[in-house]
N, C-alpha and C positions, 0 to 999 in steps of 0.2 A: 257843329256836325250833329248831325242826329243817330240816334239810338238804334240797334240794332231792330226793336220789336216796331219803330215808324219807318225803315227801310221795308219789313216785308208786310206793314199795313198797306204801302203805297205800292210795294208789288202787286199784292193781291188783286188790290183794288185794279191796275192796271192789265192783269195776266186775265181777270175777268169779263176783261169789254171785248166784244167779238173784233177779230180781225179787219184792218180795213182794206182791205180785200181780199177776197176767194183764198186763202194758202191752197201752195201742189199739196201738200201732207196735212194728216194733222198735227195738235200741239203733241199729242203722245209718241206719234210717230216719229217728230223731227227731236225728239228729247229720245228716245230710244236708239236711233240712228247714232246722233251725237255721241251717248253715252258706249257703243259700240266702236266708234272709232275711233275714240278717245282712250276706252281700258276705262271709264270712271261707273258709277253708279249712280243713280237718279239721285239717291239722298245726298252723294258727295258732289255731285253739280250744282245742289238747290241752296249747300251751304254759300255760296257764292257767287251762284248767279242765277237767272230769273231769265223764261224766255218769254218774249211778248212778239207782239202781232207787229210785222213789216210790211209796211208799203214802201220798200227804195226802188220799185220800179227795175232792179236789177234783172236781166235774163235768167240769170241763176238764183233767182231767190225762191224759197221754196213759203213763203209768206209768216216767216219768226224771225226774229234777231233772237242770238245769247248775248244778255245784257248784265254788267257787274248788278249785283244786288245793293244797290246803293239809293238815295234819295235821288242827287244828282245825275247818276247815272240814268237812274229809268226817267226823269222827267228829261235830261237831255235826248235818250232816245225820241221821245214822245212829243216834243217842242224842236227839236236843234240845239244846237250848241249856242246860238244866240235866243234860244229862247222864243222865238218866231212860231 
């Protein structure tokens, strides 16, 4: 498993590549929203998760996913679960 400081390298690096497609909101807006309807605070969200750029083509998506802050997690966002 890897270390907490190459989890949010790969965040970073991930949460910085422009969306793959148009989002409704932006990233500040959908982390703000979130944090409001949740009760939590940006810094209590970021310990644990990371949001990045969604293309699931969903109706409802507003073009983020909340993603665990993990290596796996964000590449599995980013690839699939196989990896694909």
């Amino acid at each position: 498993m890897l270390n907490n400081a190459t989890n949010r390298s790969v965040a970073v690096q991930r949460a910085a590549q422009p969306p793959l497609s148009a989002p409704g909101i932006t990233k500040q807006e959908f982390i703000e929203r979130y944090c409001k309807r949740n009760n939590v605070t940006p810094e209590g969200l970021s310990r644990h998760r990371v949001v990045l750029p969604c293309a699931c083509g969903d109706d409802s998506c507003e073009g983020w996913a909340l993603v665990r802050n993990d290596t796996q997690s964000i590449l599995e966002h980013e690839n699939g679960p196989d990896g694909a």
